[in-house]
Biotite code that builds the C-alpha atoms (Angstrom):
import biotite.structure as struc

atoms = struc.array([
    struc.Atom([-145.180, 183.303, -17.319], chain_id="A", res_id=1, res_name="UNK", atom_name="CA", element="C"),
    struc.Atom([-145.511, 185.686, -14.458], chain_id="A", res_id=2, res_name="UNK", atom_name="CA", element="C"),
    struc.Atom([-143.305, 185.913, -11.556], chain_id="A", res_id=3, res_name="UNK", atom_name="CA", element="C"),
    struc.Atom([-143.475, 184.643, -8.621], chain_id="A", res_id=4, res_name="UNK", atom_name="CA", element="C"),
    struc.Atom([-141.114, 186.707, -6.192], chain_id="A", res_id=5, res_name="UNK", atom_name="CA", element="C"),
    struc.Atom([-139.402, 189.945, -6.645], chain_id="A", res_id=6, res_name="UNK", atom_name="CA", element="C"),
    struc.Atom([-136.595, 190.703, -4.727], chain_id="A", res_id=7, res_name="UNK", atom_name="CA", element="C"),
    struc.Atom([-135.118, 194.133, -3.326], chain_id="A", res_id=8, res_name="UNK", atom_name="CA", element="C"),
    struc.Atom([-131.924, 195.064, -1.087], chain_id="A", res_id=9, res_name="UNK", atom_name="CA", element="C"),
    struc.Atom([-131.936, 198.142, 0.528], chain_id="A", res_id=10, res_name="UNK", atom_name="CA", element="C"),
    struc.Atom([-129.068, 200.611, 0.642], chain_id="A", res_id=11, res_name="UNK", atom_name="CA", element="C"),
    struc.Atom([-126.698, 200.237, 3.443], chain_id="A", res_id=12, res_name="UNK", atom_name="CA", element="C"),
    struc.Atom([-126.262, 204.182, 3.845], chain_id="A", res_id=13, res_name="UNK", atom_name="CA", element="C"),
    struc.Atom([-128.605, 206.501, 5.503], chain_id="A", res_id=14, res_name="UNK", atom_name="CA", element="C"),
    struc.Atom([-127.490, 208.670, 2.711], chain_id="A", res_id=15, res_name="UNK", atom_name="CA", element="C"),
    struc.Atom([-130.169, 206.348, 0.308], chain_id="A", res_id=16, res_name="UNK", atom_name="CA", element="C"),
    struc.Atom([-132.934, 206.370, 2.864], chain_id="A", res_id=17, res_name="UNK", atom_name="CA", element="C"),
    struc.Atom([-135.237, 207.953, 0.215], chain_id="A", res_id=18, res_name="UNK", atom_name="CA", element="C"),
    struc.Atom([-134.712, 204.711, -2.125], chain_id="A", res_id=19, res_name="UNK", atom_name="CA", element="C"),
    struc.Atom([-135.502, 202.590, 1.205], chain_id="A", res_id=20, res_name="UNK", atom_name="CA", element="C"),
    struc.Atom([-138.803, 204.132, 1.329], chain_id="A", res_id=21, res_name="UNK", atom_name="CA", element="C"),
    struc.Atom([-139.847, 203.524, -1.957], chain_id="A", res_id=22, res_name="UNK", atom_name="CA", element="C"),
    struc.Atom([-138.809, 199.849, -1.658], chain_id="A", res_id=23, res_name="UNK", atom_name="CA", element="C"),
    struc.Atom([-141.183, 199.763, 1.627], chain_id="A", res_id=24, res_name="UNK", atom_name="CA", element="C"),
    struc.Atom([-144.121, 201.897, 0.591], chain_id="A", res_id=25, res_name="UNK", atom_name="CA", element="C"),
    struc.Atom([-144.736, 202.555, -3.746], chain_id="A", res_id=26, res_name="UNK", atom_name="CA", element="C"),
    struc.Atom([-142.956, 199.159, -5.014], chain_id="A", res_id=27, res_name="UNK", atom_name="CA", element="C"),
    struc.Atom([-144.887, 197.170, -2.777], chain_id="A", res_id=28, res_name="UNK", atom_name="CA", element="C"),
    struc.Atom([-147.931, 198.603, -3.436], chain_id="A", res_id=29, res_name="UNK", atom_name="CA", element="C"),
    struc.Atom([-147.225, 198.030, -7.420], chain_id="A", res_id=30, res_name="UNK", atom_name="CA", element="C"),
    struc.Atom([-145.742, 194.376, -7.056], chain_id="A", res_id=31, res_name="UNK", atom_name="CA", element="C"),
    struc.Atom([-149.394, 193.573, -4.913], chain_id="A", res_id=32, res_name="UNK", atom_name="CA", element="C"),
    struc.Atom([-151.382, 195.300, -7.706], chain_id="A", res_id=33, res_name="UNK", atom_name="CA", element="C"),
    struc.Atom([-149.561, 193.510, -10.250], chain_id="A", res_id=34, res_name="UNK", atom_name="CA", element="C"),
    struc.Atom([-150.349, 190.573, -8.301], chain_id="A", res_id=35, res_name="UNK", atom_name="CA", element="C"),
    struc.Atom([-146.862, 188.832, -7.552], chain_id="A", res_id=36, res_name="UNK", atom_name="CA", element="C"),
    struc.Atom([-147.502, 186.408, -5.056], chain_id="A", res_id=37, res_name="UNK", atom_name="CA", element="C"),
    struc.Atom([-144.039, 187.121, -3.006], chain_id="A", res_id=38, res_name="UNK", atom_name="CA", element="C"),
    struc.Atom([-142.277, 190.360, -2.479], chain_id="A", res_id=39, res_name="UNK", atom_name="CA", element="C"),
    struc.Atom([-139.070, 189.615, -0.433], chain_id="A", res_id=40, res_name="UNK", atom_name="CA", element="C"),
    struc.Atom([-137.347, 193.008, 0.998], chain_id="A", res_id=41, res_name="UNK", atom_name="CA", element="C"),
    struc.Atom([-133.528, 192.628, 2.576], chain_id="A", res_id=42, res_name="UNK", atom_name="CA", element="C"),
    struc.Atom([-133.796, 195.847, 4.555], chain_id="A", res_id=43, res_name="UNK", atom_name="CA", element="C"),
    struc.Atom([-130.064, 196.557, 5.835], chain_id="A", res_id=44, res_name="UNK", atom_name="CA", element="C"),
    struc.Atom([-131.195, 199.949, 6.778], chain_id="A", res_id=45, res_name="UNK", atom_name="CA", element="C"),
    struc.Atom([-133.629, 198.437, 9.309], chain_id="A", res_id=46, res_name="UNK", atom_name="CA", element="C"),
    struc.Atom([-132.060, 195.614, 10.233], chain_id="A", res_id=47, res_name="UNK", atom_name="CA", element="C"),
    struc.Atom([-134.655, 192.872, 8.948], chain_id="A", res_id=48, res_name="UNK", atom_name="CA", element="C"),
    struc.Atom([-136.217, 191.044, 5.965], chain_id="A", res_id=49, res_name="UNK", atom_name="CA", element="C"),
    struc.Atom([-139.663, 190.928, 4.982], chain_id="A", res_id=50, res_name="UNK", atom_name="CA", element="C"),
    struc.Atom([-141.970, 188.831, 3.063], chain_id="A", res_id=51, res_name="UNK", atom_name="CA", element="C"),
    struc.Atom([-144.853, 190.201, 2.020], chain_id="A", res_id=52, res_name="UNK", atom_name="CA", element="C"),
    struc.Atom([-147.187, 187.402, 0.755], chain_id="A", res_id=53, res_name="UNK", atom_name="CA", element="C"),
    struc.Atom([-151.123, 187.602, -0.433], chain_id="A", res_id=54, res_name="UNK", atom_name="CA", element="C"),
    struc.Atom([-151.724, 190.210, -3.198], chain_id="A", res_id=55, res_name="UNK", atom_name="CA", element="C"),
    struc.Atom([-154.563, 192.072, -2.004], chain_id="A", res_id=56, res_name="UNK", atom_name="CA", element="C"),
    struc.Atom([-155.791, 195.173, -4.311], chain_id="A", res_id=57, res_name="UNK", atom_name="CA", element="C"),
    struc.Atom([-152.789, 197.342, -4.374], chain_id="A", res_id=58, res_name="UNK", atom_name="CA", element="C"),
    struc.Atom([-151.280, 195.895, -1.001], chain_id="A", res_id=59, res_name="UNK", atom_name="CA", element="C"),
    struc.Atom([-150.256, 192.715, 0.711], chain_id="A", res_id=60, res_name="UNK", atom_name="CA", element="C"),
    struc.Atom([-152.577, 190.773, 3.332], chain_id="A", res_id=61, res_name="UNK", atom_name="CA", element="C"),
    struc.Atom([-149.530, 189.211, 5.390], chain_id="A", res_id=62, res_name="UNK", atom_name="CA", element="C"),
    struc.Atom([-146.201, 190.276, 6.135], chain_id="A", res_id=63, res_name="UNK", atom_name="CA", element="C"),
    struc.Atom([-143.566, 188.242, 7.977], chain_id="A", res_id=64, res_name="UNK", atom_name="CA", element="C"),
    struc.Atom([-140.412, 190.059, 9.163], chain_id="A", res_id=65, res_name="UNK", atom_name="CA", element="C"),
    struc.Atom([-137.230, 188.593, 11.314], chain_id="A", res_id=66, res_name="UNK", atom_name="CA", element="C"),
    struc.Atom([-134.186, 190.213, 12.258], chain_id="A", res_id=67, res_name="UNK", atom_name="CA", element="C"),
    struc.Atom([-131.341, 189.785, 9.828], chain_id="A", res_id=68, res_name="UNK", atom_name="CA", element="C"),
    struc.Atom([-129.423, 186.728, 11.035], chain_id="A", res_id=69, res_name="UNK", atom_name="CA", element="C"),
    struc.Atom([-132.486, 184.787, 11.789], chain_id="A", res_id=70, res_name="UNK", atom_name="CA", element="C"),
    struc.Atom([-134.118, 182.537, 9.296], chain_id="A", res_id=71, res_name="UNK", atom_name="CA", element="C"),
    struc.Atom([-137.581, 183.796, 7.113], chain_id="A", res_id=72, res_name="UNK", atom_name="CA", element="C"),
    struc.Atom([-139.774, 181.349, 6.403], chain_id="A", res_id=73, res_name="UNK", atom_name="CA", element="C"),
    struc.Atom([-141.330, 181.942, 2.847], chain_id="A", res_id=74, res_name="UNK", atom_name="CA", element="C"),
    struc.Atom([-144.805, 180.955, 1.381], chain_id="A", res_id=75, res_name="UNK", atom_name="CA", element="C"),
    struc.Atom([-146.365, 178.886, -1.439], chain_id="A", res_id=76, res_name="UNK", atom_name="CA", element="C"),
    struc.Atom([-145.275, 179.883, -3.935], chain_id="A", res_id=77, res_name="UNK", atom_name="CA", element="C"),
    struc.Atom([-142.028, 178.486, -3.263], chain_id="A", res_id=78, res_name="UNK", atom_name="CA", element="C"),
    struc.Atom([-142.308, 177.489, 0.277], chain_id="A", res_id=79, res_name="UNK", atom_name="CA", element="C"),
    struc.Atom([-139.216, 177.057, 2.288], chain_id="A", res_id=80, res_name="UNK", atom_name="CA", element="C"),
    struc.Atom([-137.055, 179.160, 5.036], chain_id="A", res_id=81, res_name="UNK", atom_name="CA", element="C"),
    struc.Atom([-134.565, 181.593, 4.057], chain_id="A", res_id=82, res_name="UNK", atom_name="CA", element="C"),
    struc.Atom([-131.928, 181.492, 6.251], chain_id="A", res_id=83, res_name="UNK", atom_name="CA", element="C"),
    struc.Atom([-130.038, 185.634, 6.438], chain_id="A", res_id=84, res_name="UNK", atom_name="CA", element="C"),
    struc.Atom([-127.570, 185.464, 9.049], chain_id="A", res_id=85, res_name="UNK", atom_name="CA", element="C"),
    struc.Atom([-124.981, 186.053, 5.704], chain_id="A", res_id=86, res_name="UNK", atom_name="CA", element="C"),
    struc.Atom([-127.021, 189.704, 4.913], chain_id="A", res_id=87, res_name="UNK", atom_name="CA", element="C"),
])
């Protein structure tokens, strides 16, 4: 069985922006070339949350984001709206 979402939560501190950019550039390119259908990112450095949806070559074809506190609507896979005004 393969997965269907992975999950990653920045850092709050600027201290850890070099992990933040990892999350956003290099593990998202590897989750789409390992073709995981979801790649949720909780970005408390930025302020938002992203789904990244589609698996296209070594990158995702759409990308949803909302402003922490609003709700994310998420794709088949597991379709449904994640609500983050808790983040």
């Amino acid at each position: 069985m393969r997965a269907a979402m992975v999950l990653e939560v920045t850092s709050g501190s600027r201290r850890d922006r070099k992990g933040a950019e990892r999350d956003r550039g290099p593990k998202r390119r590897g989750y789409a070339a390992a073709d995981i259908p979801l790649y949720l990112l909780i970005d408390r450095l930025e302020g938002k949350a992203t789904i990244f949806f589609e698996p296209r070559g070594d990158d995702y074809a759409h990308i949803v984001s909302v402003a922490l506190g609003e709700d994310l609507p998420i794709p088949a896979p597991l379709e449904g709206v994640l609500p983050t005004r808790d983040f």
